[in-house]
Backbone as a ProteinNet text record, in pm:
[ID]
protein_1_A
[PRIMARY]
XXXXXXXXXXXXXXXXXXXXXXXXXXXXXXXXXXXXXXXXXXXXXXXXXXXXXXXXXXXXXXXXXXXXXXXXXXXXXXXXXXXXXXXXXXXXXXXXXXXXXXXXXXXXXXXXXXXXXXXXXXXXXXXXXXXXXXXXXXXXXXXXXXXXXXXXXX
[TERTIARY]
-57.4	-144.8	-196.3	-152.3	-269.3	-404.8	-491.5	-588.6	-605.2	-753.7	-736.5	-878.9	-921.6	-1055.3	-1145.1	-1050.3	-1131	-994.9	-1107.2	-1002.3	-1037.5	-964.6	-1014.9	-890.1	-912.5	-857.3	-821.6	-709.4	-685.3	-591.6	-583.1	-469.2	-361.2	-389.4	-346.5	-256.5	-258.3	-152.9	6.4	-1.4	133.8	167.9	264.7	228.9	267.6	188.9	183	126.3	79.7	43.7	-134.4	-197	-295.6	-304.8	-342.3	-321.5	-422.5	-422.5	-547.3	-476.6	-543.4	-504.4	-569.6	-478.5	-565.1	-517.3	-610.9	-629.7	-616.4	-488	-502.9	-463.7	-552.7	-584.7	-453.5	-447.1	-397.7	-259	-329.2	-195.5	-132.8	-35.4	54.2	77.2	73.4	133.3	46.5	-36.1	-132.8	-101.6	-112.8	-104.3	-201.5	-131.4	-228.6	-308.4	-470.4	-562.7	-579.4	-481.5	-530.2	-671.1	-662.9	-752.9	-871.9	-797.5	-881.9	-814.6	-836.4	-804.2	-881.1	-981.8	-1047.2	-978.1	-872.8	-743.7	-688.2	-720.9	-592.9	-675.1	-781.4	-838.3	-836.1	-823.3	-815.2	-938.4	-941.4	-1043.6	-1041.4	-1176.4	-1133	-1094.7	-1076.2	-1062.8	-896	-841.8	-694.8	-674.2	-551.1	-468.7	-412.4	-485.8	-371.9	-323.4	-228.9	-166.7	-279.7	-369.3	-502.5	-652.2	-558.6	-679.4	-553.1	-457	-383	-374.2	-364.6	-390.3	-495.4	-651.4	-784.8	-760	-696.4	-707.5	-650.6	-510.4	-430.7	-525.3	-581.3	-664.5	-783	-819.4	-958.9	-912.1	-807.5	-754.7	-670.4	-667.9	-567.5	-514.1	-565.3	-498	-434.1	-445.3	-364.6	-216.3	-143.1	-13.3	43.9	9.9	78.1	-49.8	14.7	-47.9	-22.6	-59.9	-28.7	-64.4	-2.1	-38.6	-53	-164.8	-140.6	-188.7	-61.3	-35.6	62.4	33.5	138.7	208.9	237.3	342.9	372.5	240.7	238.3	330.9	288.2	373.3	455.7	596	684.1	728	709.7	737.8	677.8	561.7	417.7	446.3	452.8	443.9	550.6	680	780.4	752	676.6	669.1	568.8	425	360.7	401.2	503	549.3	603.8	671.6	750.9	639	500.9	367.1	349.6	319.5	303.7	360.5	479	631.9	615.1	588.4	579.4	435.3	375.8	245.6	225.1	292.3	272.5	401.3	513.3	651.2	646.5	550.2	518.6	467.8	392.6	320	365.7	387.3	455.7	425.2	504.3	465.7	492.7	343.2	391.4	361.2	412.4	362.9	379.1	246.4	266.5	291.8	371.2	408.8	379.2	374.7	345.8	482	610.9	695	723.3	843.6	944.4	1078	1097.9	1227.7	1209.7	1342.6	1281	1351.3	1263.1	1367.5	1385.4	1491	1562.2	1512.6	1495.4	1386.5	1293.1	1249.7	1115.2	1156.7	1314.3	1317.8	1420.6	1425.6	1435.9	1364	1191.6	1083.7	961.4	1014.6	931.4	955.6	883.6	904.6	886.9	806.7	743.8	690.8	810.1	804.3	779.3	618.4	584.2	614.7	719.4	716.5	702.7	675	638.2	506.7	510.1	383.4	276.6	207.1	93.2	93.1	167.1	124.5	95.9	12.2	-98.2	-40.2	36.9	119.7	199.1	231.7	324.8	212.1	112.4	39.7	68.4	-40.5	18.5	130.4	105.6	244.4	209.6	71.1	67.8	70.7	105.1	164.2	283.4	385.3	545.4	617.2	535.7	580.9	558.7	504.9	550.3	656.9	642.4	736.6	761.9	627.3	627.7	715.8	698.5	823.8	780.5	823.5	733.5	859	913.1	1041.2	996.1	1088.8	1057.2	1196.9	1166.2	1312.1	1351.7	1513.1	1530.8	1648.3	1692.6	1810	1854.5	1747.2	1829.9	1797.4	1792.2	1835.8	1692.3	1725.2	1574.9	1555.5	1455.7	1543.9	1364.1	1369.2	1261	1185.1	1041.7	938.4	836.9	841.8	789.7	685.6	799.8	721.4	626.3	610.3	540.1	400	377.4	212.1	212.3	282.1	251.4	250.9	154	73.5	182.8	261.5	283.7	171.1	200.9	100.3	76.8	-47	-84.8	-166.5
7241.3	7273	7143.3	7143.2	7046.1	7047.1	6905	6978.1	6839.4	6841.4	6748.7	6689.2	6581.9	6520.7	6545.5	6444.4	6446.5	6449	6510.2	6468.5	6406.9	6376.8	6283.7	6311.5	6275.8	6275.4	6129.2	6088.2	5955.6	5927	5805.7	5779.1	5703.3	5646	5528	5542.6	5626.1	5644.1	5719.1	5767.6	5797.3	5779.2	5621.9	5599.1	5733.3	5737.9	5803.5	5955.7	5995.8	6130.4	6120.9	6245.1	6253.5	6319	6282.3	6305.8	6377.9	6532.9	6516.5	6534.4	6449.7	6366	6449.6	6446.4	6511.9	6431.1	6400.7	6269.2	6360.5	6361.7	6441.3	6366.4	6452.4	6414.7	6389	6356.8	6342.3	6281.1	6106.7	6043	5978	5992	5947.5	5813.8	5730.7	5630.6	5500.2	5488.2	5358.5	5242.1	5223.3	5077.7	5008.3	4898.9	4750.3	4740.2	4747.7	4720.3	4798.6	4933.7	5085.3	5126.6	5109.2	5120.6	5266.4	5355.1	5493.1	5509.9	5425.4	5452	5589.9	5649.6	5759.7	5896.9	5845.8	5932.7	5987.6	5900.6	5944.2	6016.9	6105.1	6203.7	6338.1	6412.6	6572.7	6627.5	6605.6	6622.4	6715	6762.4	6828.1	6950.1	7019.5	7153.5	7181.9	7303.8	7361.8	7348.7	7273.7	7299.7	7455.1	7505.3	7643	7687.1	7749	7810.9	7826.3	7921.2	7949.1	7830.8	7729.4	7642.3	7538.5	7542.7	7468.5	7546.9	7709.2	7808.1	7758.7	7767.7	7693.3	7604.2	7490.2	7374.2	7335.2	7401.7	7440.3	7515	7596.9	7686.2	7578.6	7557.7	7486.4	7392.8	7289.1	7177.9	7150.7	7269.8	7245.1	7115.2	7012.6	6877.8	6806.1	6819.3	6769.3	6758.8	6696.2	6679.4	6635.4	6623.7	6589.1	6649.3	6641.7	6709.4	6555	6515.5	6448	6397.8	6436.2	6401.8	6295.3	6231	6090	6126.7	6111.3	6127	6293	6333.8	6458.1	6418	6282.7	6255.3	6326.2	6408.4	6513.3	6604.8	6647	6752.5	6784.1	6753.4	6691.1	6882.9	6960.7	7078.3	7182.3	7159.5	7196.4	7118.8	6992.7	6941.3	7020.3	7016	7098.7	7233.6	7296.6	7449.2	7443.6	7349.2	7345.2	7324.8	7218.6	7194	7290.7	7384.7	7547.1	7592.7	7618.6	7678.8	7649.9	7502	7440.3	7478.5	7441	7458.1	7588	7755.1	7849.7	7898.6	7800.3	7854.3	7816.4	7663.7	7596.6	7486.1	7524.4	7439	7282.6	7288.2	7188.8	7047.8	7113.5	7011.7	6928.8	6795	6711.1	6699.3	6688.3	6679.3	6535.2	6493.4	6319.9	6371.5	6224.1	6230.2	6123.6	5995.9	5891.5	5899.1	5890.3	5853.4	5702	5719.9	5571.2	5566.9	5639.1	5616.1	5528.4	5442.8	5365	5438.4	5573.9	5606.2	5688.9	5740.6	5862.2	5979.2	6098.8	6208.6	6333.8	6366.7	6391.2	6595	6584	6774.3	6737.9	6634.4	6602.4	6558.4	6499.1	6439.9	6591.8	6646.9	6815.9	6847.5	6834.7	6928.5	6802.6	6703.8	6594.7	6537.9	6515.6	6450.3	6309.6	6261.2	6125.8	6066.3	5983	5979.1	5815.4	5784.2	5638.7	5667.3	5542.3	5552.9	5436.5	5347.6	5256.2	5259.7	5213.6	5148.1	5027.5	5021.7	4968.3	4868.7	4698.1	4591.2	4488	4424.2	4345.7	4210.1	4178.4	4062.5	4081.5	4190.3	4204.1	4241.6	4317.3	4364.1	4549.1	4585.7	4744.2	4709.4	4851.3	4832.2	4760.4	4718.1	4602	4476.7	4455.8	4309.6	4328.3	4178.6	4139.5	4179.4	4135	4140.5	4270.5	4346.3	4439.3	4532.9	4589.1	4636.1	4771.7	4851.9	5026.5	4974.8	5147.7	5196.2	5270.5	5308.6	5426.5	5465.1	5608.1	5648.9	5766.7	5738.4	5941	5954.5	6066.1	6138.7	6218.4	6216.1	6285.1	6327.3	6448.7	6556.2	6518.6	6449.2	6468.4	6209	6167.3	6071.4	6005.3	5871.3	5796.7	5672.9	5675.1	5546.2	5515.1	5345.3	5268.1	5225	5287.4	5264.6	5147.6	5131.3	4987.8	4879.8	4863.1	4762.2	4811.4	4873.2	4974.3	4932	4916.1	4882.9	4733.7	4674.9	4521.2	4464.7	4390.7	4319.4	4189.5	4171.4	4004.9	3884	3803.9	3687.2	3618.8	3601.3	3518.9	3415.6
6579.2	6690.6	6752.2	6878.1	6950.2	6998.6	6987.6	7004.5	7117	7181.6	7310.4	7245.7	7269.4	7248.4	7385.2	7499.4	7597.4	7729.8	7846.4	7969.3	8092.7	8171.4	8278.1	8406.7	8506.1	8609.2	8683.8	8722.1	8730.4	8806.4	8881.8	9003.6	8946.2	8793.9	8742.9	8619.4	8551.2	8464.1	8539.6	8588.3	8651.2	8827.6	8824.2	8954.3	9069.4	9187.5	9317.7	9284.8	9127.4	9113.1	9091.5	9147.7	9096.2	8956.5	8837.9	8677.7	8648.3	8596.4	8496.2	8387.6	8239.4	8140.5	8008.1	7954.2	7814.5	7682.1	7632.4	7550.4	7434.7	7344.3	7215.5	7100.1	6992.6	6918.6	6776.4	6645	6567	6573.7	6647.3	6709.8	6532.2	6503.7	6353.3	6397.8	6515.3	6562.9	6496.2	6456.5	6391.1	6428.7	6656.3	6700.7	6638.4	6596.6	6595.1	6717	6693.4	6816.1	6855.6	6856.4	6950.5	7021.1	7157.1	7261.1	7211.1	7136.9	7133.7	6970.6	6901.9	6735.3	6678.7	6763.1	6732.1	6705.3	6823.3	6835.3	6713.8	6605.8	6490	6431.4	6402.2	6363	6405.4	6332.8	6353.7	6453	6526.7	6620.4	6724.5	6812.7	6928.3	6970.5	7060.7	7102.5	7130.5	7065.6	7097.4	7175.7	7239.9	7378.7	7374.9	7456	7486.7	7615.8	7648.6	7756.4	7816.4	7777	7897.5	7925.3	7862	7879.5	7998.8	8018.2	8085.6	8218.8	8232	8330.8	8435.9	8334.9	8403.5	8445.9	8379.2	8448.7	8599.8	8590.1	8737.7	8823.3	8791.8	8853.1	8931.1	8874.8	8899.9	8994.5	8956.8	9013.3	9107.6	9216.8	9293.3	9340.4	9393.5	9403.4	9300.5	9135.8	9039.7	9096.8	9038.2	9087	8944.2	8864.2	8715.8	8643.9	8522.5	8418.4	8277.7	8268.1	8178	7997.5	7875.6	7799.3	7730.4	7665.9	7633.6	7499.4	7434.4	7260.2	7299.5	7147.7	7120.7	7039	7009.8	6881.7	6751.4	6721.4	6593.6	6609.3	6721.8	6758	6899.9	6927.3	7018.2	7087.5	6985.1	6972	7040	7105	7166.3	7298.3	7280	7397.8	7492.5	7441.7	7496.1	7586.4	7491	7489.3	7640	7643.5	7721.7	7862.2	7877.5	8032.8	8028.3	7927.5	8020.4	8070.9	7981.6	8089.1	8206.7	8245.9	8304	8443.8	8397.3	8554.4	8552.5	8501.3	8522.9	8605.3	8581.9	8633.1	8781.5	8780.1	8932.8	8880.5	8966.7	8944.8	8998.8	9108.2	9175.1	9108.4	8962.5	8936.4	8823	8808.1	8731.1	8607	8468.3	8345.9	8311.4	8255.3	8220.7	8065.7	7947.6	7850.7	7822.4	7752.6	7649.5	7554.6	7497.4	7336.9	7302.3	7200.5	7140.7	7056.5	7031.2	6933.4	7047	6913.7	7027.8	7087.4	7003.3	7046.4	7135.6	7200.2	7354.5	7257.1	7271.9	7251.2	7295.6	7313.1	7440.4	7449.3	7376.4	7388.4	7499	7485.3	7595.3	7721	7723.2	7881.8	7942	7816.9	7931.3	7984.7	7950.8	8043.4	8117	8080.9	8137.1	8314.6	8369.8	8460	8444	8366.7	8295.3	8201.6	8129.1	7976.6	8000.6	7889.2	7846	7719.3	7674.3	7514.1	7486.1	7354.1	7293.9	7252.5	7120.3	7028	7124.3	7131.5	7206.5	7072.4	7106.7	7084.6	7092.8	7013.9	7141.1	7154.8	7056.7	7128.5	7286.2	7351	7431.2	7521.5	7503.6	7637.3	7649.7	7756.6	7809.8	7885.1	7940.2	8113.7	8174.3	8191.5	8341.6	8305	8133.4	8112.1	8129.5	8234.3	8227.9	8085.4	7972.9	7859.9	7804.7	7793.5	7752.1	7693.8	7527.3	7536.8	7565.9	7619.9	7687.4	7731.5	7791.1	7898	7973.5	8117.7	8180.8	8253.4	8223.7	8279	8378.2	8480.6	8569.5	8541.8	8540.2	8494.9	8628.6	8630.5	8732.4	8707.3	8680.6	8666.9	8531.1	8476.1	8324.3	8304.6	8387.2	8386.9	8392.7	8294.8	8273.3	8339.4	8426.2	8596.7	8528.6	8463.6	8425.7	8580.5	8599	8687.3	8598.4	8510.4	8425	8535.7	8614.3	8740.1	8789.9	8831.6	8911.5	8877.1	8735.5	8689.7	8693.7	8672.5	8760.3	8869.9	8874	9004.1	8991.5	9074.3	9099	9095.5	9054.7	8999.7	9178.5	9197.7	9301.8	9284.9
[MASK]
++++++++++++++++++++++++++++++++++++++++++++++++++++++++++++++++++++++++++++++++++++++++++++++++++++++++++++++++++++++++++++++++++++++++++++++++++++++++++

């Protein structure tokens, strides 16, 4: 079961979409430095179908839906973007992972897959170095938007 800690609405995790974000809980991933290490506790309220319903409901301008974590459970995440695209097809499914590998159940129902471990030698996405990833998927195919969160140096 997933459960969500907290959520937020944001221009900045998935470029050109408006996001609302659900920060869930019982991330297995244990980055070095992890920004929200709070994360890795059993915490927080059930994600369910009718709590994702409300949220569309409420939110008509959302344009992605995005999860940041789910790594527990890849299986849920799945199941949810079928809600999701059934409820309002329009609206985009992102998800962060922190694994390093991509897998491929998820770039069936994803529109936007970040994967990589958050480490702090390399930086987030808006460090050059970095080793995330930030993919949109399109018909099946993983075309790296990576740049996208970096600023050219002036």
């Amino acid at each position: 079961m997933l459960k969500y800690e907290s959520t937020l609405i944001t221009f900045t995790e998935v470029p050109d979409e408006i996001s609302y974000c659900f920060n869930l809980s019982r991330c297995p991933c244990r980055c070095e430095n992890c920004f929200e290490s709070w994360l890795r506790d059993d915490i927080g309220t059930p994600l369910t179908a009718n709590v994702l319903r409300e949220v569309i409901e409420q939110n008509p301008c959302i344009s992605c839906i995005c999860f940041m974590g789910g790594d527990n459970d890849h299986a849920s995440i799945v199941e949810f973007a079928k809600v999701i695209k059934g409820i309002k097809p329009s609206i985009n499914v992102a998800m962060y992972s922190g694994f390093p590998s991509i897998d491929n159940n998820l770039v069936a129902v994803l529109d936007y897959y970040k994967v990589g471990p958050y480490k702090p030698q390399c930086g987030p996405l808006n460090n050059p170095n970095t080793n995330q990833r930030m993919y949109k998927i399109v018909n099946g195919h993983l075309i790296d938007i990576t740049y996208r969160f970096q600023q050219p140096k002036q």
